[in-house]
Kinemage of the C-alpha trace (Angstrom):
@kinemage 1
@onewidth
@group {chain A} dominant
@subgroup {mainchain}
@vectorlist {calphas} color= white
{ca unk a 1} P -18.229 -10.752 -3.056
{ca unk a 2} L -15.235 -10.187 -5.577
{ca unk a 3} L -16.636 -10.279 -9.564
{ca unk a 4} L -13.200 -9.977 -12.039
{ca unk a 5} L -14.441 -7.433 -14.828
{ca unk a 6} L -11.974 -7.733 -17.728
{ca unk a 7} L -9.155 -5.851 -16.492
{ca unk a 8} L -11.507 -4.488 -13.458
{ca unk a 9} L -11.853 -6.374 -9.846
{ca unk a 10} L -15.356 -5.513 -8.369
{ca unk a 11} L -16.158 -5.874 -5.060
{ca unk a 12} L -19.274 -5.556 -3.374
{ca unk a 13} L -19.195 -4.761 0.407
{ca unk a 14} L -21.670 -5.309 2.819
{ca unk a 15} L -20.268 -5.484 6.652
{ca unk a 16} L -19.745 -1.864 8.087
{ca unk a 17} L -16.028 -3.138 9.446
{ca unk a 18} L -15.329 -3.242 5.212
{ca unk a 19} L -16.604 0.644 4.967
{ca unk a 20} L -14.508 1.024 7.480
{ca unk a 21} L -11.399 0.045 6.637
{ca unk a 22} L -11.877 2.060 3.105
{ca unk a 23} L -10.816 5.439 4.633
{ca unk a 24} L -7.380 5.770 3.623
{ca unk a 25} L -7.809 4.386 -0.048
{ca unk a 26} L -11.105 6.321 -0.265
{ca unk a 27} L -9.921 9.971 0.005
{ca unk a 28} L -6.759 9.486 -1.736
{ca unk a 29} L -9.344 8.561 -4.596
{ca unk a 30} L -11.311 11.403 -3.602
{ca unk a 31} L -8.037 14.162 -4.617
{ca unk a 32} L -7.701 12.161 -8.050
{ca unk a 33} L -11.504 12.669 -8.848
{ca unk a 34} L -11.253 16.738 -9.676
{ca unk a 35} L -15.486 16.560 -10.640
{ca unk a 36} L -16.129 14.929 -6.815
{ca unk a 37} L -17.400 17.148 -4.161
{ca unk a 38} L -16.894 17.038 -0.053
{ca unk a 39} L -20.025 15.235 -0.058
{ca unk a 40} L -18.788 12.343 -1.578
{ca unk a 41} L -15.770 11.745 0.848
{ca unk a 42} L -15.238 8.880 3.311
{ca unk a 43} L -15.460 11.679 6.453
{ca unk a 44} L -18.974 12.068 4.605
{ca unk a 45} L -20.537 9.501 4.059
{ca unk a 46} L -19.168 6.856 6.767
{ca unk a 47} L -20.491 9.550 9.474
{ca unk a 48} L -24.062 9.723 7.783
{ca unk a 49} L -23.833 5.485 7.543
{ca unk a 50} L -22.783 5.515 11.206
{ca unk a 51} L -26.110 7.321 12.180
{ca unk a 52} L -28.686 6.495 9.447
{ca unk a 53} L -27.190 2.853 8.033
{ca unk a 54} L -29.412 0.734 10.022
{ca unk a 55} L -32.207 1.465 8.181
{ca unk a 56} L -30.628 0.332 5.068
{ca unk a 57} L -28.687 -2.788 3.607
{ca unk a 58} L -25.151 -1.843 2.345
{ca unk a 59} L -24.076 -2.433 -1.697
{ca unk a 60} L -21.114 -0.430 -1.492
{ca unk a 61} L -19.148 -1.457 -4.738
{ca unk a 62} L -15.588 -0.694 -4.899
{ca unk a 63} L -13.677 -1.266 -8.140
{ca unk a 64} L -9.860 -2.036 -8.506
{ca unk a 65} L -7.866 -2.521 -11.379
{ca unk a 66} L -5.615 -5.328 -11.273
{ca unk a 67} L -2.844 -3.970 -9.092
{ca unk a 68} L -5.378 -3.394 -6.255
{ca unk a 69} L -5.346 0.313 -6.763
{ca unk a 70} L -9.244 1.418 -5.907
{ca unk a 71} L -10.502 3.382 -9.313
{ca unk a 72} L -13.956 3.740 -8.448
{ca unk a 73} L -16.786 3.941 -5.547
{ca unk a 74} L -20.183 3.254 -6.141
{ca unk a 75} L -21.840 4.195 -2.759
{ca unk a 76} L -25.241 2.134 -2.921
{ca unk a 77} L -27.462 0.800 -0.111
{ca unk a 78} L -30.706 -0.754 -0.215
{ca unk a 79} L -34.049 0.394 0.891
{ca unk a 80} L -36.532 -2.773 1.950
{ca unk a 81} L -38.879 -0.894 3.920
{ca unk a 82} L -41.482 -0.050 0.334
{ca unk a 83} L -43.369 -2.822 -1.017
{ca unk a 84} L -40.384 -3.494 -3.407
{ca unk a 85} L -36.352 -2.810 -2.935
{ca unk a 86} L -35.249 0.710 -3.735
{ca unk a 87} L -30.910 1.151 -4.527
{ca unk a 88} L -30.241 4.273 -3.376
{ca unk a 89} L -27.278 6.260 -2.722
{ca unk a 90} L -25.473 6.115 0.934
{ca unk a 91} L -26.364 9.897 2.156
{ca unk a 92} L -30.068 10.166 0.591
{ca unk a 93} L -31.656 12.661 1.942
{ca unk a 94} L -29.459 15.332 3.910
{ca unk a 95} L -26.337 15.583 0.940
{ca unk a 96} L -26.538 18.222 -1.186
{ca unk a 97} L -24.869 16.534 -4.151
{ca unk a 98} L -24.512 12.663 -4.660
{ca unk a 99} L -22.472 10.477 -7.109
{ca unk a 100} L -20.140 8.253 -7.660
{ca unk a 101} L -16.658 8.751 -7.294
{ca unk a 102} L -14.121 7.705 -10.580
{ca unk a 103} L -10.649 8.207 -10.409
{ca unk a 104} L -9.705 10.274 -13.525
{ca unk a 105} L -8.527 8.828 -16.713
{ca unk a 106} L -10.555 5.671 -15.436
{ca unk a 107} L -14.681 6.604 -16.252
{ca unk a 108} L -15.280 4.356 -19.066
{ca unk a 109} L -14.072 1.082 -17.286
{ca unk a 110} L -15.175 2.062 -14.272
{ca unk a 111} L -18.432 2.892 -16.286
{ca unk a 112} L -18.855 -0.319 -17.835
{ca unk a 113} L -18.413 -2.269 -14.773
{ca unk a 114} L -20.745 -0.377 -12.696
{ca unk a 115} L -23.389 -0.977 -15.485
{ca unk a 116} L -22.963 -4.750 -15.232
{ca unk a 117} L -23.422 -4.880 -11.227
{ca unk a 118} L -26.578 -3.240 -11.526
{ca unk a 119} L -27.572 -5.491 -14.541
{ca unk a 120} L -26.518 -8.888 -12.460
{ca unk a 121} L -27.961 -7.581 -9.255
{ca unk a 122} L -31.281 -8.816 -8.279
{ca unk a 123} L -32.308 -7.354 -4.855
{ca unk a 124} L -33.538 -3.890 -6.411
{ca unk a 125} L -36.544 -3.183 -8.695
{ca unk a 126} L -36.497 0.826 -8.849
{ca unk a 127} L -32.958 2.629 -8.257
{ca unk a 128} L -33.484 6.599 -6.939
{ca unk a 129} L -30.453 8.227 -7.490
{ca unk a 130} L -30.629 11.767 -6.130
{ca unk a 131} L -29.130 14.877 -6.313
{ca unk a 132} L -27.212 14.395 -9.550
{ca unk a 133} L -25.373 17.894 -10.466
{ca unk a 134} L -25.203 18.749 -14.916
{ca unk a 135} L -21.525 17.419 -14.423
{ca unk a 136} L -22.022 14.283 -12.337
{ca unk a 137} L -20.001 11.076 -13.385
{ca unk a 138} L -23.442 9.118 -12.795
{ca unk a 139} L -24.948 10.619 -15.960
{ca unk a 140} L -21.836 9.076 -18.149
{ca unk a 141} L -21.661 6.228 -15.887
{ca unk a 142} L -25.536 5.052 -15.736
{ca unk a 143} L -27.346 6.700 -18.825
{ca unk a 144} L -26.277 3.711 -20.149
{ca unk a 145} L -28.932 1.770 -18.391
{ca unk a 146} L -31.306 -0.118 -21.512
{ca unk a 147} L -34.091 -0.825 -18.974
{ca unk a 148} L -36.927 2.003 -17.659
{ca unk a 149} L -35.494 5.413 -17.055
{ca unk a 150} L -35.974 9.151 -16.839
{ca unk a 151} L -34.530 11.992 -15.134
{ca unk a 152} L -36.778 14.091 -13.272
{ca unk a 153} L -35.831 17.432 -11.288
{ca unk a 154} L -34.630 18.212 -7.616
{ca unk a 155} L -33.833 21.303 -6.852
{ca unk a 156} L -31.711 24.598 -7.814
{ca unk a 157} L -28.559 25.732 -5.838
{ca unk a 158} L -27.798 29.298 -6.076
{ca unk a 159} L -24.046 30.065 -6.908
{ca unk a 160} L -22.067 33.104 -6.260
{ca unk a 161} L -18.933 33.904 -8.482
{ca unk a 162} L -16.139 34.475 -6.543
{ca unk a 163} L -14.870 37.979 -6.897
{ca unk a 164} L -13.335 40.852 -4.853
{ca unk a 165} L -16.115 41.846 -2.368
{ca unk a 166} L -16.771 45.505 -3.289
{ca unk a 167} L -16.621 44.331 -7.081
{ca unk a 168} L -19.349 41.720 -5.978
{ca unk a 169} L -21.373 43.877 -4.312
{ca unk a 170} L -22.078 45.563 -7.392
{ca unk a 171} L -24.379 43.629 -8.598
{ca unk a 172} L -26.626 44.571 -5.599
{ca unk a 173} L -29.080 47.302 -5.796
{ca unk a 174} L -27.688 50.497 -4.394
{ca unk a 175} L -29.820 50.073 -1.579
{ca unk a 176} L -28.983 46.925 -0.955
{ca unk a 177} L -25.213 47.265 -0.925
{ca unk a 178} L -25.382 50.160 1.560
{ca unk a 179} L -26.895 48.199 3.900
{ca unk a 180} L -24.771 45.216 3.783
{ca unk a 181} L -22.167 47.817 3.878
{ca unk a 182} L -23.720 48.931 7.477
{ca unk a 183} L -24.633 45.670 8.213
{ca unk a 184} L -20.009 44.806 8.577
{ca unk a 185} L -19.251 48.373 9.740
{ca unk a 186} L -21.913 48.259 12.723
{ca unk a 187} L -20.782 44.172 13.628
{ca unk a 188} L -17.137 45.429 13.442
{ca unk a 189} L -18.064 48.617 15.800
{ca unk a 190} L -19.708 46.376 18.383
{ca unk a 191} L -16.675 44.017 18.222
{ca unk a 192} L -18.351 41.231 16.033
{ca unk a 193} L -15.041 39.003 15.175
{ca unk a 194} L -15.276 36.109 13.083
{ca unk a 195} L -13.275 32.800 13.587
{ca unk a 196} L -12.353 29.455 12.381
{ca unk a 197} L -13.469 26.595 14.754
{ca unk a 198} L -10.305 24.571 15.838
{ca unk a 199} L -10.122 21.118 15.121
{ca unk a 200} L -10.009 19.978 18.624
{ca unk a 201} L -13.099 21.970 19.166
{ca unk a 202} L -15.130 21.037 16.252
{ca unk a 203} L -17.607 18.767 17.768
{ca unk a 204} L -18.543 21.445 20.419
{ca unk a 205} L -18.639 24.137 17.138
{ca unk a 206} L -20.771 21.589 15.539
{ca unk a 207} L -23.568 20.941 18.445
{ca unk a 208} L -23.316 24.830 18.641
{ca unk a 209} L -24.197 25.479 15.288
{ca unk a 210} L -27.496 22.946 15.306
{ca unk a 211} L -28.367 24.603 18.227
{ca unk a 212} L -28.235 27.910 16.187
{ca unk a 213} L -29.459 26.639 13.189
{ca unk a 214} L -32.436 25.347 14.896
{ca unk a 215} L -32.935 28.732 16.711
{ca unk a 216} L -33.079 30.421 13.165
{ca unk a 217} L -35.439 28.125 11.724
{ca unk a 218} L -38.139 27.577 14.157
{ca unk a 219} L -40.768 29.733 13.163
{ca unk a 220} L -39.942 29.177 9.316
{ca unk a 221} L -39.832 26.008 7.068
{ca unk a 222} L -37.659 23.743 9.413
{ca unk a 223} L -36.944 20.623 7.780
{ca unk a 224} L -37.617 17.772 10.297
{ca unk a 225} L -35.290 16.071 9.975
{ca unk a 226} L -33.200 19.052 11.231
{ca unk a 227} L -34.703 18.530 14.881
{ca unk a 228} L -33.505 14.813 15.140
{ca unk a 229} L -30.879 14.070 17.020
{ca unk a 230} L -29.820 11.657 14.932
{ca unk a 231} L -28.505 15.064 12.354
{ca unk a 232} L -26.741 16.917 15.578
{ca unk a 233} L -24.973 13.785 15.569
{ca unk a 234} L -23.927 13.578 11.940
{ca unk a 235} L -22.479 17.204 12.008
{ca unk a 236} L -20.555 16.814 15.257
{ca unk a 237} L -19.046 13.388 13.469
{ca unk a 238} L -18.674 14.967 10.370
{ca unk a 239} L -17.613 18.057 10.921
{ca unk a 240} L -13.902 16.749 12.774
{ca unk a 241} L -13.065 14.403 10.677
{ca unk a 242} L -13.164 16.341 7.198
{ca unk a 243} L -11.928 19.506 9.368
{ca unk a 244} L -8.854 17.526 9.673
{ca unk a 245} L -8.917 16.219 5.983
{ca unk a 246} L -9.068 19.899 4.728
{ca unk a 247} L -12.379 19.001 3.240
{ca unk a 248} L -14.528 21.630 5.841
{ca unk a 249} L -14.640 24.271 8.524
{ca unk a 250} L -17.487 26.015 10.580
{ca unk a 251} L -17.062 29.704 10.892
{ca unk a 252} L -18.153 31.314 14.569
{ca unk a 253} L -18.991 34.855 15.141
{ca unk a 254} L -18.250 35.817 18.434
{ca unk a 255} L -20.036 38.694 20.392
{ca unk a 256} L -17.919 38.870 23.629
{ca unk a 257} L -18.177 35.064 24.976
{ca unk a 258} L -20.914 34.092 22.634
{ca unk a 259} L -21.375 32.481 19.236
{ca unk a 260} L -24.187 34.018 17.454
{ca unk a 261} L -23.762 33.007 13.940
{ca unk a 262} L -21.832 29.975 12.990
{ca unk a 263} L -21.628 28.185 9.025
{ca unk a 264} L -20.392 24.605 8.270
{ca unk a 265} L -18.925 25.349 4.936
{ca unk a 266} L -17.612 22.171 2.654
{ca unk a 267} L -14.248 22.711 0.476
{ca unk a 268} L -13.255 20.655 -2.405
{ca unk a 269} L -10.347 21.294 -4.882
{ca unk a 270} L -12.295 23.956 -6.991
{ca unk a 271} L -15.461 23.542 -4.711
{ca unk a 272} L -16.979 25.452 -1.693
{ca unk a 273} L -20.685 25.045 -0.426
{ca unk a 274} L -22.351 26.608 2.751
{ca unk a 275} L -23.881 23.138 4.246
{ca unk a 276} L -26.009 24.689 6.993
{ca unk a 277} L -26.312 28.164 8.774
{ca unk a 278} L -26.818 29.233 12.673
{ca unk a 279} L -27.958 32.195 14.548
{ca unk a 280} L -29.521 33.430 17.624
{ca unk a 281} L -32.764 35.515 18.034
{ca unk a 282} L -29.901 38.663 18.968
{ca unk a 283} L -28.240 38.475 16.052
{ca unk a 284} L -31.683 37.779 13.586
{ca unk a 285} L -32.859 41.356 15.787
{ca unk a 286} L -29.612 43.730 15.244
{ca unk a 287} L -28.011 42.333 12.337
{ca unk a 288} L -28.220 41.262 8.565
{ca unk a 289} L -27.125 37.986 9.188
{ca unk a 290} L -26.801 36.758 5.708
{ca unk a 291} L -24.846 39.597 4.552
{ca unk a 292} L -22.092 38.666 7.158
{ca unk a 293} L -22.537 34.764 5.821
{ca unk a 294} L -21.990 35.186 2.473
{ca unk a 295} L -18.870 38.158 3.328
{ca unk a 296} L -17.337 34.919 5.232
{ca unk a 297} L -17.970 32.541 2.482
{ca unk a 298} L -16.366 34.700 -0.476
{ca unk a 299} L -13.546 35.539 1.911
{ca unk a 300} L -12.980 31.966 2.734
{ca unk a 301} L -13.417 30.829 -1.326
{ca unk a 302} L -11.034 33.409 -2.079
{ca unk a 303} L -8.199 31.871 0.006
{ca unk a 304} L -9.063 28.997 -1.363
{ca unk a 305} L -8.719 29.913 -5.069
{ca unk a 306} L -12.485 28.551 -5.737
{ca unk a 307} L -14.028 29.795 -8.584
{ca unk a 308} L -17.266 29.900 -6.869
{ca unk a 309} L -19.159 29.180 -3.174
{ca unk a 310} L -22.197 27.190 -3.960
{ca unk a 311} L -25.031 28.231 -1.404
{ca unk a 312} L -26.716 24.290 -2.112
{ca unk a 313} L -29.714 23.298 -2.166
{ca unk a 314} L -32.966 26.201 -1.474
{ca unk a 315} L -33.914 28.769 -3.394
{ca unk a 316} L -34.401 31.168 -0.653
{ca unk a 317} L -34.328 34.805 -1.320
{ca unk a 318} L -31.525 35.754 0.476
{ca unk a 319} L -29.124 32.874 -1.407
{ca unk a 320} L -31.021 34.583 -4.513
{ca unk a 321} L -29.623 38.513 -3.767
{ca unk a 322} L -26.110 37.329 -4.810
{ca unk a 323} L -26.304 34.486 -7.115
{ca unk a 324} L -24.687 34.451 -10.466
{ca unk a 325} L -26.361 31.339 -11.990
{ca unk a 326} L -28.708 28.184 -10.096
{ca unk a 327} L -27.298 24.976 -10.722
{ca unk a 328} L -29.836 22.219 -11.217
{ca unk a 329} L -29.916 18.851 -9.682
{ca unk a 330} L -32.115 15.735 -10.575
{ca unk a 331} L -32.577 12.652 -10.024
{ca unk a 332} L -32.016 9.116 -12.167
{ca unk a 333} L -34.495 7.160 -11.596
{ca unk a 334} L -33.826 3.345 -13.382
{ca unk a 335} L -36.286 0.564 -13.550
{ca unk a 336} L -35.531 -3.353 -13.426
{ca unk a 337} L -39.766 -4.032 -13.114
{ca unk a 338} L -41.366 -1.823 -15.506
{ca unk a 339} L -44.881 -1.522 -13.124
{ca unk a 340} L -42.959 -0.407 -10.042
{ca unk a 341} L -40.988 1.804 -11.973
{ca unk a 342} L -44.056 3.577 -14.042
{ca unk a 343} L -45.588 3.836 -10.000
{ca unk a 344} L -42.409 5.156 -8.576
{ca unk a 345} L -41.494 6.860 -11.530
{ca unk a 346} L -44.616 8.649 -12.147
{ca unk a 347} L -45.460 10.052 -8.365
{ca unk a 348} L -42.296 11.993 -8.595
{ca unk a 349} L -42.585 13.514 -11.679
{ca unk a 350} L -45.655 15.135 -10.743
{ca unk a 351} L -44.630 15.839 -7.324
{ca unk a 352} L -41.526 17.751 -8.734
{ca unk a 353} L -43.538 19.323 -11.420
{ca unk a 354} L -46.313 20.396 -9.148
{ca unk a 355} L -43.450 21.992 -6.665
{ca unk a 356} L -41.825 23.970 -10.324
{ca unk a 357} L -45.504 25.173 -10.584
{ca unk a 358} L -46.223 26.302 -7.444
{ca unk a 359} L -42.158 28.628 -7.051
{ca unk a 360} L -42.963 30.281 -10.485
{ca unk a 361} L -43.330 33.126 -11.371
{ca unk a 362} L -46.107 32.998 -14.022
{ca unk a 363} L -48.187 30.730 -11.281
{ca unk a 364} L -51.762 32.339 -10.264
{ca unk a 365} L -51.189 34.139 -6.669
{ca unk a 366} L -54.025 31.611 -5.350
{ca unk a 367} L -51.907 28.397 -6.058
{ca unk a 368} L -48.984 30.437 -4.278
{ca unk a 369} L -51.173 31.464 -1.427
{ca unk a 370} L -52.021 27.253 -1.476
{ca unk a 371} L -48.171 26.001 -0.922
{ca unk a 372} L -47.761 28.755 1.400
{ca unk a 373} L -51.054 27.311 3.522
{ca unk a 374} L -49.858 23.810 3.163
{ca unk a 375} L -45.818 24.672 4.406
{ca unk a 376} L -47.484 26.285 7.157
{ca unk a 377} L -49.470 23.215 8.101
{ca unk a 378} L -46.374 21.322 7.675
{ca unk a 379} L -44.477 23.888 9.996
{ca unk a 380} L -47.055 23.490 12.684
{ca unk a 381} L -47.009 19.473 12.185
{ca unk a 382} L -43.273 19.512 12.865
{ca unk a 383} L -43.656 21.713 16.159
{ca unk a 384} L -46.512 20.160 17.590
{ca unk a 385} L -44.256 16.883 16.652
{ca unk a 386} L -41.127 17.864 18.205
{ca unk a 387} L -42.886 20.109 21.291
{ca unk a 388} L -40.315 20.265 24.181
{ca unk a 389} L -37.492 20.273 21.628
{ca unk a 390} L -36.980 24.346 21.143
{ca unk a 391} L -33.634 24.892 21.010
């Protein structure tokens, strides 16, 4: 469906073969976009479509300017399955950060156009559109929306400034940095050696590394949808294809002819983010598995002249040990129907501001000891769910 927008051509897609065929023109707009992430690459996204789409209609809008040159993505899909139509953005759910993706030197056209499809499209009543960073084009791109909104929060990413280790490891306690100190000299001594993950081995890396990350997180706070097979498949599709893009890698550590931690790290042009984390029950006994994480991660930034590596989404305490700053996310949540909207709208502004409460600080040890009962509940429901699925 091709709309001409003053000097604009918008297109909205809705066959996968049309997703499809977008690779090529897709991540060459991804290196002119220098505020996009990994997570809003073709290698991405198409991989998460592949194995989640079916649940969902595609609105993928691409805009061109006249020459055919693609200038923006808008990577939308619809969700019937609620009592009214929800746009959402392709990857909901298990991307860290989500926007949309504006060649630079083109965000107000591409702005203004993207406003008018969502003001001429009728199939949605409440658009959810998660895991907006501070410096997201979406803010510039949609704040513009005159109907129902608000912006409610997500979740904090821990970030680590890149520096040279021993300098970074100053900011630990003096405890602390002797034993990650011990933590490398006794991996080294046992003839712990870390290594990139070929290309031509990445899918194998990639089912290794669920396998591991699993094994970590059994007994904790296991998300679900971590225990699917439908995510073992996203990471061994994703993980190839933006290996060979530059736009990833998973980092093993061997111990003789064994893997026992591995990290899918994500790599943008000033970007780097530790996606997800494995290791096995040996390594969680004899070693400080984090410290050798993050050591790869600021080694591997470093090379990369990246200002930062962005730990995403969780503030666990381990992430919270090394951070510099916690960057926000939130979600935009726009209203076409004011009723569903106020519904929608509503639910998740308490549910995020009950989940604030419950993390701070200043919150009475008996709601704490509450969320703590309830996760564990949770964690139970998931094995009991998944029983026969240990890793």
């Amino acid at each position: 469906m091709l709309h001409t927008k003053g000097s604009l051509e918008v297109d909205v897609l809705k066959s996968d073969r049309e997703f499809a065929a977008l690779e090529e023109e897709w991540e060459e707009l991804l290196q002119q976009a220098p505020l996009a992430t990994p997570f809003q690459s073709w290698a991405w996204l198409y991989s998460w479509w592949e194995h989640y789409g079916k649940d969902y209609e595609l609105e993928l809008v691409a805009v061109r300017d006249r020459g055919g040159l693609l200038v923006g993505i808008l990577p939308f899909m619809l969700d019937r399955r609620w009592r009214f139509a929800r746009l959402l953005f392709i990857g909901t759910g298990l991307t860290d950060y989500l926007d949309i993706l504006v060649r630079e030197g083109w965000e107000a056209q591409v702005a203004k156009a993207g406003l008018e499809v969502l003001q001429q499209s009728r199939h949605w009543r409440v658009a959810d559109l998660q895991q907006l960073r501070p410096e997201a084009e979406t803010w510039s791109i949609l704040g513009a929306w005159l109907g129902p909104q608000t912006r409610i929060w997500q979740a904090g990413c821990p970030v680590i400034e890149t520096k040279p280790w021993d300098e970074l490891l100053t900011s630990l306690s003096k405890k602390r940095r002797k034993m990650v100190r011990r933590t490398i000299r006794q991996a080294e001594a046992e003839g712990i050696h870390c290594k990139q993950a070929d290309v031509t081995d990445a899918e194998r890396a990639a089912r290794r590394l669920v396998a591991l990350h699993r094994e970590l997180w059994w007994e904790r706070d296991i998300a679900l949808d971590h225990l699917a097979r439908s995510f073992e498949s996203l990471v061994a599709t994703a993980a190839p294809r933006m290996m060979s893009r530059g736009l990833g890698g998973i980092s093993e550590f061997w111990h003789g002819e064994e893997v026992i931690i591995s990290n899918f790290w994500v790599s943008g042009q000033t970007f780097l983010g530790v996606y997800i984390l494995g290791v096995s029950r040996e390594a969680l006994q004899r070693y400080q598995w984090s410290s050798l994480c993050i050591w790869d991660a600021v080694n591997i930034a470093r090379g990369k002249n990246s200002s930062h590596v962005d730990l995403l989404r969780g503030e666990e305490p381990y992430k919270l040990r090394w951070t510099s700053k916690i960057v926000p996310t939130h979600r935009l949540v726009l209203g076409r129907h004011r009723i569903a909207w106020l519904l929608y709208a509503g639910y998740h502004t308490l549910y995020s501001g009950a989940r604030r409460y419950a993390n701070s600080e200043s919150t009475p040890q008996w709601v704490k000891n509450a969320a703590d009962t309830c996760r564990a509940l949770q964690r139970r429901i998931n094995r009991h769910l998944n029983e026969g699925r240990k890793p």
